[in-house]
DRENDO-1510 file (C-alpha; in Angstrom, 1 decimal, always signed):
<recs>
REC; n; res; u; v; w
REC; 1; UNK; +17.1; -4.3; -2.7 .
REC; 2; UNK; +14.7; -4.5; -0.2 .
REC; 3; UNK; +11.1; -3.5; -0.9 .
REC; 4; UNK; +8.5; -2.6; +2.6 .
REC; 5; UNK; +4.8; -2.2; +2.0 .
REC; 6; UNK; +4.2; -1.2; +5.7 .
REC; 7; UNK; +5.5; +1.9; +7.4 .
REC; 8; UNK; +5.7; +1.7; +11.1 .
REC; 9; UNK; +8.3; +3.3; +13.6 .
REC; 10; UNK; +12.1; +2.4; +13.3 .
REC; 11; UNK; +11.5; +0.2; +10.3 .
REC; 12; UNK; +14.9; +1.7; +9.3 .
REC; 13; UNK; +17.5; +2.9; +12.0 .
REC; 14; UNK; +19.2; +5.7; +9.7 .
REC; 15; UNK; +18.6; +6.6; +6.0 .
REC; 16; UNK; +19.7; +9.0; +3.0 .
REC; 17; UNK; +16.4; +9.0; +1.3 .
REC; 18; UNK; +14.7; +10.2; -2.6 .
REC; 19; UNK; +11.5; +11.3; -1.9 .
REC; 20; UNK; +8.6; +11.1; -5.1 .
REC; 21; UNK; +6.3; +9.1; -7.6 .
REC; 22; UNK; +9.4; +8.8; -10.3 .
REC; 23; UNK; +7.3; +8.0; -13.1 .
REC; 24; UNK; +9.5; +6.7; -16.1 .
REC; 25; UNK; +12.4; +7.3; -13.2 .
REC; 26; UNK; +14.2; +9.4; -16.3 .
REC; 27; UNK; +17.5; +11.8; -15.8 .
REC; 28; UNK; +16.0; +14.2; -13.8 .
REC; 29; UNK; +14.6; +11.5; -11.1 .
REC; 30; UNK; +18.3; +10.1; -11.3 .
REC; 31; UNK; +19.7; +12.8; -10.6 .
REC; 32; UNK; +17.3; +12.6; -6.9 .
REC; 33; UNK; +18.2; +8.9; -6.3 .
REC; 34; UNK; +21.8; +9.4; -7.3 .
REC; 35; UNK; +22.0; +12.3; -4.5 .
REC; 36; UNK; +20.5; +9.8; -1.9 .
REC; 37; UNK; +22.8; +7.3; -2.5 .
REC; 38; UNK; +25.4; +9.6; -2.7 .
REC; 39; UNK; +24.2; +10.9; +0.7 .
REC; 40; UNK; +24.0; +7.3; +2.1 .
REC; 41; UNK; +27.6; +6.3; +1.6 .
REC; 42; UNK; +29.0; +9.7; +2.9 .
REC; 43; UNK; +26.9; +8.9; +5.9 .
REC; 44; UNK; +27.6; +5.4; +6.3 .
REC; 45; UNK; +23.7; +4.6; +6.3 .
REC; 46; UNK; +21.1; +3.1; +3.6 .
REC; 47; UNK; +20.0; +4.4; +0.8 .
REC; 48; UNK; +16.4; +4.6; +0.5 .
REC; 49; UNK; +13.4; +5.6; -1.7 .
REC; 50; UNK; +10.1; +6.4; -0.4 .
REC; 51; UNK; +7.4; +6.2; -3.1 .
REC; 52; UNK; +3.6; +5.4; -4.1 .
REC; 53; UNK; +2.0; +2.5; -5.8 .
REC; 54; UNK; -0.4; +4.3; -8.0 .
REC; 55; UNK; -0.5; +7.7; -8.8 .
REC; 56; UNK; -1.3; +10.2; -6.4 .
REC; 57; UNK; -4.2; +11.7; -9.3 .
REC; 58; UNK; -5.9; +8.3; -9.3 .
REC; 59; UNK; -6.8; +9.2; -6.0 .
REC; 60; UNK; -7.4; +13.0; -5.6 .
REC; 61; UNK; -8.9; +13.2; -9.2 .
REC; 62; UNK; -10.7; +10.4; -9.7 .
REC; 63; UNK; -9.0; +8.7; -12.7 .
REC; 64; UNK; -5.8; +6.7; -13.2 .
REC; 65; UNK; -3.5; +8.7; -15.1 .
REC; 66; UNK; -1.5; +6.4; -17.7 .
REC; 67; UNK; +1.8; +5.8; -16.7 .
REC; 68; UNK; +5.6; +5.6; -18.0 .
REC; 69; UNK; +6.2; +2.8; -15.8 .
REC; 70; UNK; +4.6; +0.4; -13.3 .
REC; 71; UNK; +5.7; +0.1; -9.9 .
REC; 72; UNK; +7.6; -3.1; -11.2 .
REC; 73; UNK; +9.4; -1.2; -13.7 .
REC; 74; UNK; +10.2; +1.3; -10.9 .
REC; 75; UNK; +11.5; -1.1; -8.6 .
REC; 76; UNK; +13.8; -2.4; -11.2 .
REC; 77; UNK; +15.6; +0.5; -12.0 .
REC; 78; UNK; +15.9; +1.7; -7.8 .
REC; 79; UNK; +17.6; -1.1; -7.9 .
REC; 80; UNK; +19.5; -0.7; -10.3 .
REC; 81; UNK; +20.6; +2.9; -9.7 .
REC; 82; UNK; +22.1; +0.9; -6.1 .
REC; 83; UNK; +18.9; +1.8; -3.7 .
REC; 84; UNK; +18.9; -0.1; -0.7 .
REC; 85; UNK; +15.5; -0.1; +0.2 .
REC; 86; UNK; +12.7; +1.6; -1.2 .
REC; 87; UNK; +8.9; +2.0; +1.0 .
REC; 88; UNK; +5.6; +1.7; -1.2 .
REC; 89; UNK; +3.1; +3.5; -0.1 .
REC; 90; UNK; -0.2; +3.3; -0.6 .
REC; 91; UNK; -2.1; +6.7; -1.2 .
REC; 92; UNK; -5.1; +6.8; +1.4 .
REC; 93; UNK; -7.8; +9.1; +2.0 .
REC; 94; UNK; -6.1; +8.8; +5.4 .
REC; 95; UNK; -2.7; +9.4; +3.4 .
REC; 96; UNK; -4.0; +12.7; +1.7 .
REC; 97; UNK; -5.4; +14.0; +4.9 .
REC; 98; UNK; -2.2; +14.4; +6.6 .
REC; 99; UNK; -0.2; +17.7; +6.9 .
REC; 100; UNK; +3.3; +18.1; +5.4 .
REC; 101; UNK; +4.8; +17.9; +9.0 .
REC; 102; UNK; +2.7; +14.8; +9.9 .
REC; 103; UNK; +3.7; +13.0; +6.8 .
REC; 104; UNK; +7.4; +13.9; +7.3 .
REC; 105; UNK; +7.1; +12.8; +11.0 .
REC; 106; UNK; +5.2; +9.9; +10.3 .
REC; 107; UNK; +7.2; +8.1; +7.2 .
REC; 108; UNK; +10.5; +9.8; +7.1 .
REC; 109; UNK; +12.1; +10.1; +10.0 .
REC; 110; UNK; +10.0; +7.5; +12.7 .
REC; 111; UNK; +9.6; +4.9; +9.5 .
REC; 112; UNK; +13.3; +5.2; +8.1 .
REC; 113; UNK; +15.3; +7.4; +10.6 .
REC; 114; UNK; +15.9; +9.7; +7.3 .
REC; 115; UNK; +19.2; +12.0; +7.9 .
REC; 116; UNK; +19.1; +13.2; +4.4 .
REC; 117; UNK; +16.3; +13.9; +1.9 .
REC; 118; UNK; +16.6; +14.4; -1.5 .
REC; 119; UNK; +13.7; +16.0; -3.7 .
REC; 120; UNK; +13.1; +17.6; -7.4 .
REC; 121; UNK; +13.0; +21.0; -7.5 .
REC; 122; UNK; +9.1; +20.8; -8.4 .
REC; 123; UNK; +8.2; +18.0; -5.2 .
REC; 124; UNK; +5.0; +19.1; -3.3 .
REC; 125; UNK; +3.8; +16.7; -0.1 .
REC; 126; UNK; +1.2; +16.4; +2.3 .
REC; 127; UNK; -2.3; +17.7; +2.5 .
REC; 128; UNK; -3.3; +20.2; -0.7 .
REC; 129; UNK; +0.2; +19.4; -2.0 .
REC; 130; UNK; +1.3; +22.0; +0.8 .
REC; 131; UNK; +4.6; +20.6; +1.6 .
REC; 132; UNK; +7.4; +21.8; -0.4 .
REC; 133; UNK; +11.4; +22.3; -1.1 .
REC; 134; UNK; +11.0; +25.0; +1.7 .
REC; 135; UNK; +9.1; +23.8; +3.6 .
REC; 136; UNK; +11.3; +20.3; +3.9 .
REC; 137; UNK; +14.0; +22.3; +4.6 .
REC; 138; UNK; +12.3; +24.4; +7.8 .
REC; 139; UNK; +11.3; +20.7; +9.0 .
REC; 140; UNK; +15.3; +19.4; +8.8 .
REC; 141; UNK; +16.5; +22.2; +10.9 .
REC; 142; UNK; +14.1; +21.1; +13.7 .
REC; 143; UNK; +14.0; +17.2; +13.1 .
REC; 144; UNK; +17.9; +16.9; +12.1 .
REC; 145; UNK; +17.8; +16.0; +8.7 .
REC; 146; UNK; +19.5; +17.7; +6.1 .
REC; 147; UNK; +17.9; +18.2; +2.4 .
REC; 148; UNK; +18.9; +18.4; -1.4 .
REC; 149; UNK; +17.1; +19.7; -3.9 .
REC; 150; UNK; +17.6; +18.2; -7.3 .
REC; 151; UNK; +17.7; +21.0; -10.3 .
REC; 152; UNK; +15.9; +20.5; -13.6 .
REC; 153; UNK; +18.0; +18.6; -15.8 .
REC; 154; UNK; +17.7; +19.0; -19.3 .
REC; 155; UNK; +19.0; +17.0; -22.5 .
REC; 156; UNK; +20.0; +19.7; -24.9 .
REC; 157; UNK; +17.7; +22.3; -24.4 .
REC; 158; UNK; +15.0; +20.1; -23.8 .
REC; 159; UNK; +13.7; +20.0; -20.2 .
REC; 160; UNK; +13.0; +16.3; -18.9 .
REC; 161; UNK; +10.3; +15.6; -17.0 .
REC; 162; UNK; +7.8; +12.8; -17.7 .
REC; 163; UNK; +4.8; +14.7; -19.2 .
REC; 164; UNK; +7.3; +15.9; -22.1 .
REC; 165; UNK; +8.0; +12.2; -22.3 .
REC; 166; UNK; +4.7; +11.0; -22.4 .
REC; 167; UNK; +3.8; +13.7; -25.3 .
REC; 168; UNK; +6.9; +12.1; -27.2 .
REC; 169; UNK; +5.3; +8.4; -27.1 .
REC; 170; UNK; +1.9; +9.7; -27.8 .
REC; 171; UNK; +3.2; +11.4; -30.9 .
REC; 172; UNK; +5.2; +8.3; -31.7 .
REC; 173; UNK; +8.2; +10.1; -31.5 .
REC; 174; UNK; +10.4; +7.4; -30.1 .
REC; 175; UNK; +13.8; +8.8; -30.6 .
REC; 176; UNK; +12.8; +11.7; -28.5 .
REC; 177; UNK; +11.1; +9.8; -25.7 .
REC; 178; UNK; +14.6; +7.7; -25.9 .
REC; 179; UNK; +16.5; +10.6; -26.1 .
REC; 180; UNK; +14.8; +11.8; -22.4 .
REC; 181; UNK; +14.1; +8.9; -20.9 .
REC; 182; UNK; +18.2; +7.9; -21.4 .
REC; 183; UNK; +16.4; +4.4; -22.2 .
REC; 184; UNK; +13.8; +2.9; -24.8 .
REC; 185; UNK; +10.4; +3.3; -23.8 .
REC; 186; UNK; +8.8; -0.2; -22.6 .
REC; 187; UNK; +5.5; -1.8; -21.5 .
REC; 188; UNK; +4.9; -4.9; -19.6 .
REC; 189; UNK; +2.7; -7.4; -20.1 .
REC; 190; UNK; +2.1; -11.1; -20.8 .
REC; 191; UNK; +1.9; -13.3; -23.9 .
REC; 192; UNK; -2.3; -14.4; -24.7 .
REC; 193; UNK; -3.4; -16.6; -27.3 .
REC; 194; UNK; -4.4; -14.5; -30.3 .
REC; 195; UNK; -6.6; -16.3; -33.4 .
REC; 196; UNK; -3.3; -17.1; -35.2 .
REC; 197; UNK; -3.9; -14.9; -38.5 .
REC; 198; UNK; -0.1; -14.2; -37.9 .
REC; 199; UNK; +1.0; -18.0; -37.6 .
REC; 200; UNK; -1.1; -19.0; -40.7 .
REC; 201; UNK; +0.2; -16.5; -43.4 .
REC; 202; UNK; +3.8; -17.2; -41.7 .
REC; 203; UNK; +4.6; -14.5; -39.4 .
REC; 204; UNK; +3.5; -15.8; -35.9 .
REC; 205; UNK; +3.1; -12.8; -33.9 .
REC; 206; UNK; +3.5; -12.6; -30.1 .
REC; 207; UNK; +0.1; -10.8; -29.0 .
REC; 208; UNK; +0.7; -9.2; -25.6 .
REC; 209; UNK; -1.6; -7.8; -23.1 .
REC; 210; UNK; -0.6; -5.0; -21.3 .
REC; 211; UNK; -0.6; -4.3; -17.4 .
REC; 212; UNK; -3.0; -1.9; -16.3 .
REC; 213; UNK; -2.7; +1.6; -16.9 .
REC; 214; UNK; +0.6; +1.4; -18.9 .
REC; 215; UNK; +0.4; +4.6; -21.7 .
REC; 216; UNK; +0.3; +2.6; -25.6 .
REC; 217; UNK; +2.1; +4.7; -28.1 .
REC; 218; UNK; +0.4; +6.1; -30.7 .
REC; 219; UNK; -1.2; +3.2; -33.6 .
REC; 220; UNK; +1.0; +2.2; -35.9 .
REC; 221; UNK; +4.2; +0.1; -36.8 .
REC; 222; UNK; +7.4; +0.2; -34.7 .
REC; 223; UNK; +11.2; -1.5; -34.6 .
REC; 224; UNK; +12.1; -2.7; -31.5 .
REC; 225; UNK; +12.4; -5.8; -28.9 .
REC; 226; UNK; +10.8; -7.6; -27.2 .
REC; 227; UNK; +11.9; -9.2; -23.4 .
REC; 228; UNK; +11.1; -12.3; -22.2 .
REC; 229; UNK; +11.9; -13.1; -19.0 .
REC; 230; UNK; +14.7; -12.3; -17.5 .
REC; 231; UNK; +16.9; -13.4; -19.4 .
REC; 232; UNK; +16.4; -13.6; -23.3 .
REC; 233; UNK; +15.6; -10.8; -26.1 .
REC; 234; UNK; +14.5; -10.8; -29.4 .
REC; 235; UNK; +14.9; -8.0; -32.1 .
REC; 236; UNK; +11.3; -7.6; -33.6 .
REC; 237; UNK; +8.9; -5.7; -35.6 .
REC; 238; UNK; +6.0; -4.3; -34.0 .
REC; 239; UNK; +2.3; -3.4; -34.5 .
REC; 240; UNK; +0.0; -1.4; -32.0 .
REC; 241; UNK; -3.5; -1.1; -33.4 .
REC; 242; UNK; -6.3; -2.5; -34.5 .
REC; 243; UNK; -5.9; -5.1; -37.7 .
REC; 244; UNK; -8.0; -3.2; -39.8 .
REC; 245; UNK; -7.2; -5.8; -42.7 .
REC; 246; UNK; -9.2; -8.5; -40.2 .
REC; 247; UNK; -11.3; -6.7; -38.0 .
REC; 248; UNK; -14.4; -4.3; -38.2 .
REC; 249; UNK; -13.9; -0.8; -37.7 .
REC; 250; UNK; -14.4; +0.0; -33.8 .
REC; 251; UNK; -14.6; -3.9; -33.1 .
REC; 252; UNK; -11.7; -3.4; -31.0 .
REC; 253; UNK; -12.1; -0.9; -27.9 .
REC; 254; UNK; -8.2; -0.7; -26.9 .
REC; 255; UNK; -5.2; -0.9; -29.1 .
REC; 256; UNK; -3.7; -4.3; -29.4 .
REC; 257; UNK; +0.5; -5.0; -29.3 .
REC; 258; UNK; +1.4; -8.2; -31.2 .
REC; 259; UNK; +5.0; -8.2; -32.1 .
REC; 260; UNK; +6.8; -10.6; -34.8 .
REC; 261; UNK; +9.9; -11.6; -33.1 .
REC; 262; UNK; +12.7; -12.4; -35.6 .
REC; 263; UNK; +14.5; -15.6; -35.9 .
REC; 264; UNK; +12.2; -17.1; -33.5 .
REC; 265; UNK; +9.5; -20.1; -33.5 .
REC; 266; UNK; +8.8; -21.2; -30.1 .
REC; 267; UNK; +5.6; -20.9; -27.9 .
REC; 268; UNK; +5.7; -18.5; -25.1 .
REC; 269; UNK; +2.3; -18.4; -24.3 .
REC; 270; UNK; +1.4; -16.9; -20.1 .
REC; 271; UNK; +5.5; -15.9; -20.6 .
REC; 272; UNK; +5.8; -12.6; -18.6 .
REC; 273; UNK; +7.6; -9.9; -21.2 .
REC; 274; UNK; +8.1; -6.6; -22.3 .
REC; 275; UNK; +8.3; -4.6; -25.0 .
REC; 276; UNK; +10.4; -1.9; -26.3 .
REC; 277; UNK; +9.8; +0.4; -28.8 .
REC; 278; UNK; +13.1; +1.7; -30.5 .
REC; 279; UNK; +11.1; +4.0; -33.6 .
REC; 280; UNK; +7.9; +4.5; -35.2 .
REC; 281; UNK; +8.6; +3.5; -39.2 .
REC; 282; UNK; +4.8; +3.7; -40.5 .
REC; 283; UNK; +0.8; +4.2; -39.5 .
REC; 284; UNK; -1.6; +1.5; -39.4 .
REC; 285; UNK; -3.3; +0.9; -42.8 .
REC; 286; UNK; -5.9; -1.6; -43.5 .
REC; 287; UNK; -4.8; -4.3; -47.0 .
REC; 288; UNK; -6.6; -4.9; -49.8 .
REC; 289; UNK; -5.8; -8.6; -49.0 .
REC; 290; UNK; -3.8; -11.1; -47.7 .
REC; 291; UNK; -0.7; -11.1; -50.4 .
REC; 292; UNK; -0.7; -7.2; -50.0 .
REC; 293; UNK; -0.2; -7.6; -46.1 .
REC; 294; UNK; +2.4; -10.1; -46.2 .
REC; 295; UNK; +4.5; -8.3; -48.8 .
REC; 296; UNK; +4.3; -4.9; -46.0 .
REC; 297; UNK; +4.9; -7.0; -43.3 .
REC; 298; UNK; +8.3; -8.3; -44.8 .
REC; 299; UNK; +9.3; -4.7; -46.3 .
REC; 300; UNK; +9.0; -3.5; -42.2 .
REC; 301; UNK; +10.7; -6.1; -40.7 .
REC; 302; UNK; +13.4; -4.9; -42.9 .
REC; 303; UNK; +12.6; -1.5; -41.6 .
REC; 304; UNK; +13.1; -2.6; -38.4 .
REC; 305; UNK; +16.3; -4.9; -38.6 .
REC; 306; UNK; +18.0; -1.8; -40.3 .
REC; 307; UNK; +16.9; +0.5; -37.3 .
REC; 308; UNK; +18.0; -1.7; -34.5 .
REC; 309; UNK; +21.4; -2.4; -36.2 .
REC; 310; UNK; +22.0; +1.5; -36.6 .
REC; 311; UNK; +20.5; +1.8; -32.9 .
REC; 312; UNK; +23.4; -0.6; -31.6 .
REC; 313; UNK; +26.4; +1.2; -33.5 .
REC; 314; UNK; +25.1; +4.8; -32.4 .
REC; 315; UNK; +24.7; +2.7; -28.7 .
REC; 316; UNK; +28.5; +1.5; -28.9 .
REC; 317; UNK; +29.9; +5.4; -30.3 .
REC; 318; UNK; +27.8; +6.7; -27.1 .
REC; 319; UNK; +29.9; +4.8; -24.3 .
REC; 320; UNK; +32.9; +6.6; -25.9 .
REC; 321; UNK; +31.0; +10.2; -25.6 .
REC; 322; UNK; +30.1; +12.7; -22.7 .
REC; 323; UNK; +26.4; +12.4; -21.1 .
REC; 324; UNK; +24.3; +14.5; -23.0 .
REC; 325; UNK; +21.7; +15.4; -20.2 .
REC; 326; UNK; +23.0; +18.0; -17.7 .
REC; 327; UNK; +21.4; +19.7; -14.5 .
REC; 328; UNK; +20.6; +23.3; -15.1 .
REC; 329; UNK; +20.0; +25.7; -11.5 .
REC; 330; UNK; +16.3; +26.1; -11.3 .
</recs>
């Protein structure tokens, strides 16, 4: 896939687009992509998404929202979902200042020659969030582009969208958030020294710190894996938190993820990774000592390896079943 950082005219000739942040990029923002590649092959042009680098709210109100995923993360899964090319944007004062039928103008059909747009049901553009479905559709009859408007899809009778995810992984309710997400959640991040407490009462820990502005789940103990690289993956037991058994309370000012990875004893210290949180199994607590801890530690990383194993049958019985999200008309 190829990714542009800098719109200028006829950067694509012709192009079925998805048009939107797609923070978590979750069922119902597949659903928008899947249309645009649908579009793009019906067409015989490329598929294409055109979306921002940071959230539009980290301008226009003034704080970074936490996210579901980085622009990494989304740029993966574009590409996985068989996007062409996808445009980042960068949002501008000069950016927010533009009308709906500027921006359109501007970035969709002079940048990538879009001949079919596809948008959630809920997508608002331009100045004061004034663009919308209607109004995209007025501008295709005028600029020749035809548009599709993705309805809400829900899983059960659960509406997806990504602030009912991010309440899920605030509550710790991982099963949920997987359930919506049609994934694990993840973060990203990069494996820092730590004081190696973990290493010296035998259960190194991987301590990770996070890219910017990625949302922590709630504190607490967790099953899950952990990725590093590209390549390799580790079943593990997790902790978000701050080691009360070591540390003062409020010594720490953000949550810390350390994660013992099983049947594993190698350095991976600077190692890019990421880590995915399959279920919640307990809260934080702070030990009356050492022997206390390490007895805990070993009774969740049972936790965990009975989770993960049950994770992967239920996995292998759901490629034999129907999807379970569905579109519903808005």
């Amino acid at each position: 896939m190829k990714v542009l950082t800098e719109a200028r005219p006829h950067l694509i000739e012709k192009s079925a687009i998805a048009l939107g942040f797609f923070d978590g990029v979750h069922p119902g923002h597949q659903v928008v992509i899947g249309k645009a590649v649908e579009e793009a092959r019906r067409l015989g042009v490329q598929s294409g998404v055109v979306t921002f680098r940071d959230h539009p709210r980290a301008l226009t109100r003034g704080a970074h929202p936490l996210l579901l995923t980085d622009i990494d993360q989304r740029l993966d899964l574009f590409k996985k979902l068989g996007v062409d090319v996808t445009l980042v944007l960068t949002f501008s004062e000069d950016l927010c200042r533009l009308s709906p039928r500027e921006y359109v103008e501007k970035f969709l059909v002079n940048s990538m020659g879009a001949k079919s747009i596809s948008v959630g049901h809920n997508h608002h553009f331009g100045r004061d969030r004034e663009g919308d479905p209607d109004v995209l559709r007025k501008f295709g009859e005028e600029l020749d582009f035809c548009v599709h408007v993705a309805p809400m899809v829900y899983v059960g009778e659960i509406e997806v969208s990504s602030s009912r995810i991010r309440e899920s992984i605030v509550d710790g309710n991982m099963a949920r958030a997987r359930s919506l997400l049609s994934r694990s959640y993840a973060v990203g991040g990069v494996v820092v020294r730590g004081d190696g407490r973990g290493r010296q009462i035998g259960f190194p820990t991987a301590n990770v710190k996070l890219r910017d502005y990625q949302l922590v789940p709630r504190t607490g103990v967790y099953a899950g894996r952990v990725h590093i690289g590209a390549d390799e993956v580790c079943d593990a037991v997790i902790n978000v938190g701050y080691r009360p058994t070591f540390k003062a309370a409020g010594s720490e000012a953000d949550p810390l993820v350390e994660a013992y990875l099983f049947d594993f004893d190698r350095d991976i210290y600077d190692a890019s990774c990421t880590v995915e949180f399959v279920e919640y199994i307990r809260p934080e607590k702070k030990f009356d000592g050492i022997d206390s801890l390490i007895t805990q530690i070993k009774v969740d990383a049972t936790a965990s390896r009975d989770v993960l194993a049950k994770i992967k049958v239920e996995a292998g019985d759901e490629k034999n079943s129907p999807e379970e999200s569905s579109p519903m008309p808005a």
